[in-house]
One Martini backbone bead per residue (centre of mass of N, CA, C, O) as a GRO file, in nm:
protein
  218
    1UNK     BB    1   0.246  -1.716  -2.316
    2UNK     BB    2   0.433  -1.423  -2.377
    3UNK     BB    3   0.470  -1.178  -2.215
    4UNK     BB    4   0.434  -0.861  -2.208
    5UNK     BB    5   0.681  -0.570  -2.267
    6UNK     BB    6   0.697  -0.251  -2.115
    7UNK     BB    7   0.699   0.057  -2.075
    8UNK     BB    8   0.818   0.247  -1.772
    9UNK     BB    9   0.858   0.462  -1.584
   10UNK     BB   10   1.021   0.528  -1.284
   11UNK     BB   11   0.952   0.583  -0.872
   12UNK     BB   12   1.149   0.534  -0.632
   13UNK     BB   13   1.020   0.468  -0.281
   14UNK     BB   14   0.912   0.514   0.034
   15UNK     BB   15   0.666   0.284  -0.086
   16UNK     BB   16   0.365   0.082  -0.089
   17UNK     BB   17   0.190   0.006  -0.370
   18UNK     BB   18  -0.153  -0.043  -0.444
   19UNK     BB   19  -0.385  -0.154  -0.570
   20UNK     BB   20  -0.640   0.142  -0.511
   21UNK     BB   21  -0.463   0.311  -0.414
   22UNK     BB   22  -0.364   0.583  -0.272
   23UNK     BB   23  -0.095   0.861  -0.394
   24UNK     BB   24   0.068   1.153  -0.252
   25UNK     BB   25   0.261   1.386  -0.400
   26UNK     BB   26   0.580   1.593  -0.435
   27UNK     BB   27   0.711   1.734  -0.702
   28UNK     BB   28   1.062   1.861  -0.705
   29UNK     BB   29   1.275   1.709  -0.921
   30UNK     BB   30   1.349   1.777  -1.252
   31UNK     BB   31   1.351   1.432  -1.322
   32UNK     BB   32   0.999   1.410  -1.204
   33UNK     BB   33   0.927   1.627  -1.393
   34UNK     BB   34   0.950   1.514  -1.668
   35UNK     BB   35   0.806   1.252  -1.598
   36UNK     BB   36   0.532   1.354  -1.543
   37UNK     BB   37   0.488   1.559  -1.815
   38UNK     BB   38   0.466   1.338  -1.963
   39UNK     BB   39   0.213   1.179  -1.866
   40UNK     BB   40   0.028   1.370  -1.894
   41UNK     BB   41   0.083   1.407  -2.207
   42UNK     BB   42  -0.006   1.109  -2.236
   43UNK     BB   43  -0.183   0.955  -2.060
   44UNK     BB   44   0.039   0.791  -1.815
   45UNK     BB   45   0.202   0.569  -1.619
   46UNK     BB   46   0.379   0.489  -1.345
   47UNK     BB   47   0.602   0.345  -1.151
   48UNK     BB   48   0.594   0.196  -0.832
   49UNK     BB   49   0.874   0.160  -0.604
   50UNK     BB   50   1.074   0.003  -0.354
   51UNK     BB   51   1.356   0.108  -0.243
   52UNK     BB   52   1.700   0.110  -0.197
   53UNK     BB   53   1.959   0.068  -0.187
   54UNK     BB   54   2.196   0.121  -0.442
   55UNK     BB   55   2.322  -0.122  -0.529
   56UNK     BB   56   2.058  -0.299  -0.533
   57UNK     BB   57   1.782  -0.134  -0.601
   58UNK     BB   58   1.467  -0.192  -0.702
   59UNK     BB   59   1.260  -0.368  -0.676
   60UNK     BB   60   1.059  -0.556  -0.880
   61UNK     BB   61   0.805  -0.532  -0.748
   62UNK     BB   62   0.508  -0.316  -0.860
   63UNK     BB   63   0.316  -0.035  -0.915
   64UNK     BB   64   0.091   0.113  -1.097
   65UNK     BB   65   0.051   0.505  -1.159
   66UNK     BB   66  -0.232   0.710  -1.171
   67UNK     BB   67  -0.295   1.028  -1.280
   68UNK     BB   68  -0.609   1.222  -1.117
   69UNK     BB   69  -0.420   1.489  -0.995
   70UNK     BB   70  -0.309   1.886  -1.014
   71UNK     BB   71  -0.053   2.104  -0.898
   72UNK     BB   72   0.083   2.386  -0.998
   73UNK     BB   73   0.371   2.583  -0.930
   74UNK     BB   74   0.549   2.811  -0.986
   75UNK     BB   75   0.854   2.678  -0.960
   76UNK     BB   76   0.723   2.376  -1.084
   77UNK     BB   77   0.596   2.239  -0.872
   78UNK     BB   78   0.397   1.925  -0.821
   79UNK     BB   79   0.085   1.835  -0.667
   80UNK     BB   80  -0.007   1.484  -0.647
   81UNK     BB   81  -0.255   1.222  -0.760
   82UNK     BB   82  -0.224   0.870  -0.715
   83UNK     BB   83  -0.351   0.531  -0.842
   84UNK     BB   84  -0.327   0.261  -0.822
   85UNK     BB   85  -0.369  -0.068  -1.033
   86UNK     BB   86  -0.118  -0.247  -1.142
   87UNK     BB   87   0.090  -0.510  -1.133
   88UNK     BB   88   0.462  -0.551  -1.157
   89UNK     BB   89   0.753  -0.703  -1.330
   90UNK     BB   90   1.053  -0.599  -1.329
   91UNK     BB   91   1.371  -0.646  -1.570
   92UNK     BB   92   1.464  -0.384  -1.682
   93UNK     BB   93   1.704  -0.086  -1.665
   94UNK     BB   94   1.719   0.236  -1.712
   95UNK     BB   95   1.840   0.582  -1.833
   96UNK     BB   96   1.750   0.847  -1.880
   97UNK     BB   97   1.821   1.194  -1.985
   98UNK     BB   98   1.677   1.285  -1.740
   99UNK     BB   99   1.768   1.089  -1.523
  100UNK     BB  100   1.562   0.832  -1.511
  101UNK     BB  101   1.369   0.548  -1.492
  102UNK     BB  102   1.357   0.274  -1.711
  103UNK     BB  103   1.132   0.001  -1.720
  104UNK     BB  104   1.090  -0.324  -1.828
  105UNK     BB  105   0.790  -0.480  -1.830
  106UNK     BB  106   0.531  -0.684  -1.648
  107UNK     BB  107   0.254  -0.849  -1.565
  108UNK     BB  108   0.123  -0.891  -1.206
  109UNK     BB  109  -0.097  -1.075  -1.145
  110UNK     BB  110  -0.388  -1.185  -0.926
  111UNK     BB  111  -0.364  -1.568  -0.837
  112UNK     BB  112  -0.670  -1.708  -0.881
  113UNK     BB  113  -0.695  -2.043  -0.882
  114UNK     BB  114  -0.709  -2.082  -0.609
  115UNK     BB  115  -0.908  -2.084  -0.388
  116UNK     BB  116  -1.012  -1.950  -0.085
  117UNK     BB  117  -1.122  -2.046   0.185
  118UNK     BB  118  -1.424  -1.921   0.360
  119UNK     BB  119  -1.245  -1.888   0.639
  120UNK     BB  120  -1.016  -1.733   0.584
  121UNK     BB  121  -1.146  -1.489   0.502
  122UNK     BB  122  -1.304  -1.441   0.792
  123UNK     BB  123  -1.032  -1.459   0.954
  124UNK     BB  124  -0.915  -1.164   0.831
  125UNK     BB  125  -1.177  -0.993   0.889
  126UNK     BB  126  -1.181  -1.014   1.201
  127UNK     BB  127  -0.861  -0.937   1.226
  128UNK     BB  128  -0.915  -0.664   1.095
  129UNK     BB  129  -1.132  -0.572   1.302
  130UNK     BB  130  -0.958  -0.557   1.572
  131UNK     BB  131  -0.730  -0.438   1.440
  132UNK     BB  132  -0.872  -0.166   1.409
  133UNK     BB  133  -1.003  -0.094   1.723
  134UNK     BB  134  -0.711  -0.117   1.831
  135UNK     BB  135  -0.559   0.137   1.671
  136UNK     BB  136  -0.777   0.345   1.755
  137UNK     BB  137  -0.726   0.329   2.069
  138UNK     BB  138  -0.388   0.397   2.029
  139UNK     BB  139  -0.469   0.683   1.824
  140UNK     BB  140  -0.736   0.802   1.780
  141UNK     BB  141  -0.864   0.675   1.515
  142UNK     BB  142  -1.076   0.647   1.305
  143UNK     BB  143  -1.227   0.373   1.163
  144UNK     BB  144  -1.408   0.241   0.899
  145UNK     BB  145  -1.585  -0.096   0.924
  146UNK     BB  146  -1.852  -0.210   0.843
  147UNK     BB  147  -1.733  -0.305   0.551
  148UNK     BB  148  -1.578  -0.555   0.368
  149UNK     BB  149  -1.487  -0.738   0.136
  150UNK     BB  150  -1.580  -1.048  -0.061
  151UNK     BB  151  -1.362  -1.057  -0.255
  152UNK     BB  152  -1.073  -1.192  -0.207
  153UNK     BB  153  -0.870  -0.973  -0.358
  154UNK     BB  154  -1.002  -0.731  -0.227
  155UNK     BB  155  -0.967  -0.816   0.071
  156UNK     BB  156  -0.666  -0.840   0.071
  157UNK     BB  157  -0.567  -0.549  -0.043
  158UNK     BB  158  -0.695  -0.393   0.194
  159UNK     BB  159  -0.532  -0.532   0.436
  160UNK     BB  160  -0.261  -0.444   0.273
  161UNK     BB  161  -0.316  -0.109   0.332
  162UNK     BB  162  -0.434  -0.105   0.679
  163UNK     BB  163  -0.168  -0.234   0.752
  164UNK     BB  164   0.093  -0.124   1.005
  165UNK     BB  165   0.408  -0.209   0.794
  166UNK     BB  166   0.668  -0.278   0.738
  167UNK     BB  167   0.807  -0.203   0.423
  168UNK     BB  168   0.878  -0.551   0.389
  169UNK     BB  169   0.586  -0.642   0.477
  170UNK     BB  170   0.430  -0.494   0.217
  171UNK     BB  171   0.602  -0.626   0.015
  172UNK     BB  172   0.573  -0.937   0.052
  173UNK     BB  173   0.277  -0.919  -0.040
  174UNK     BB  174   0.288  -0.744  -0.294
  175UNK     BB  175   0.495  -1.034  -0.385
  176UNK     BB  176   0.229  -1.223  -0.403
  177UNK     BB  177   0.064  -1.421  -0.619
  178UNK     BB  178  -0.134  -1.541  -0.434
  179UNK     BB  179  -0.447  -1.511  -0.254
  180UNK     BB  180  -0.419  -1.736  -0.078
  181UNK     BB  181  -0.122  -1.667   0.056
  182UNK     BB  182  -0.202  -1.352   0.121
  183UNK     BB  183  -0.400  -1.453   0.332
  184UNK     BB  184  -0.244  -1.649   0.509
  185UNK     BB  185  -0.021  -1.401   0.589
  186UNK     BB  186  -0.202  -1.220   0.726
  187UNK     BB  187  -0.304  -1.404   0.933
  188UNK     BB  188  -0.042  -1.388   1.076
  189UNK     BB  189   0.016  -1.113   1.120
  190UNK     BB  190  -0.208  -1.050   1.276
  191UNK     BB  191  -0.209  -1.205   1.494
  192UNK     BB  192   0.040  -1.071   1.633
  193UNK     BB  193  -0.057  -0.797   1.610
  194UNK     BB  194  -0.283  -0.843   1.831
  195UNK     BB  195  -0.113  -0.918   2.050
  196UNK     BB  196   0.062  -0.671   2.109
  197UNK     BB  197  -0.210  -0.424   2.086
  198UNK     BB  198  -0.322  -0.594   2.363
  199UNK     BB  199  -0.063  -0.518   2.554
  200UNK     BB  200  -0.079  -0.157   2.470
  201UNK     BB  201  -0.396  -0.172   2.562
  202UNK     BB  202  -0.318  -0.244   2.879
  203UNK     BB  203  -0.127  -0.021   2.944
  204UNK     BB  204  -0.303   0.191   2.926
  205UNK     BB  205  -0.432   0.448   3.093
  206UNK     BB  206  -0.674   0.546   3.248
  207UNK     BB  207  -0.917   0.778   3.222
  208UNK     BB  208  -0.953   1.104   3.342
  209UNK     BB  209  -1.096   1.212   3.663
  210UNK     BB  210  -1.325   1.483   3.724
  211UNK     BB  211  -1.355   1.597   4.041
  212UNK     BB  212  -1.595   1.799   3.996
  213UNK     BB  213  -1.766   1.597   3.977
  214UNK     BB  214  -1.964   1.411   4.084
  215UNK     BB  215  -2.033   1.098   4.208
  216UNK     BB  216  -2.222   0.774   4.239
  217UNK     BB  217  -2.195   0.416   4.370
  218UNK     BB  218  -2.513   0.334   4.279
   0.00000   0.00000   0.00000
């Protein structure tokens, strides 16, 4: 069966956007502004890519986002939250009247035929456990991790949110057609990052103990 090609706005940034992810914009060139206006007044999604060099374009895998929150501004610029809902993969791309990027896609979902063994599910859990332990060390950022998706596709999409990485190795995931690829790429990024991050937080100094205090070595 021939995939469906439909019409979408693009917003090429240096963000890559996953499902379920939210994504806060501010919106000020006059050409994505009236993109903008257009999807509000259509109640229509535009597609979030990964930008490139102008040579290149932009990545052809990307996610479809959600306008969610509007804030309009005197000036006319407008502070927008936008929610990703489903992957997509451009086809073609052309330019509007108003010089924004108009793209034909279609749905890039994710194929969970494979199922995952469910020791790689546990194993990408456990090390993205430790890997936000270890990242809250480093950052003093509280992350709350009581409990992960048990769901094989919400579990990948999760770590691949949760994870701090450089944006073409966030696209590599995006781009990850199968979940059971994307859990094993996962596990494998995971692996080397918690080496790295228990390196740095054994460099880091003890803290400064106040000597002001008593304390007795009893």
């Amino acid at each position: 069966m021939k995939a469906e090609v439909v019409e979408l706005p693009l917003f090429p940034l240096n963000v890559v956007l996953f499902p379920g992810q939210t994504l806060p914009l501010h919106i000020f060139e006059p050409r994505y502004r009236a993109m903008i206006q257009r999807c509000i007044e259509n109640d229509a999604p535009f597609g979030v890519l990964l930008a490139q060099d102008d040579d290149e374009g932009p990545h052809t895998i990307g996610t479809a986002a959600k306008i969610t929150q509007v804030e309009r501004l005197p000036d006319g610029r407008m502070n927008i939250l936008t929610v990703g809902t489903e992957r997509f993969e451009l086809r073609n791309v052309r330019l509007s009247e108003e010089q924004y990027l108009i793209g034909d896609v279609v749905a890039y979902p994710f194929k969970n035929d494979l199922e995952p063994p469910a020791q790689l599910q546990a194993e990408v859990a456990a090390r993205l456990q430790r890997y936000l332990k270890l990242l809250s060390k480093l950052t003093g950022i509280e992350f709350k991790t009581r409990q992960f998706p048990e769901d094989a596709t919400a579990l990948a999409v999760f770590a691949a949110i949760a994870m701090q990485l450089p944006l073409e190795d966030k696209q590599e995931l995006l781009a990850t057609e199968r979940v059971a690829d994307m859990l094993s790429l996962e596990a494998e990024i995971l692996e080397d990052e918690l080496f790295t991050l228990a390196i740095m937080a054994a460099a880091m100094p003890p803290p400064e103990t106040n000597s002001s205090i008593p304390f007795s070595v009893n």
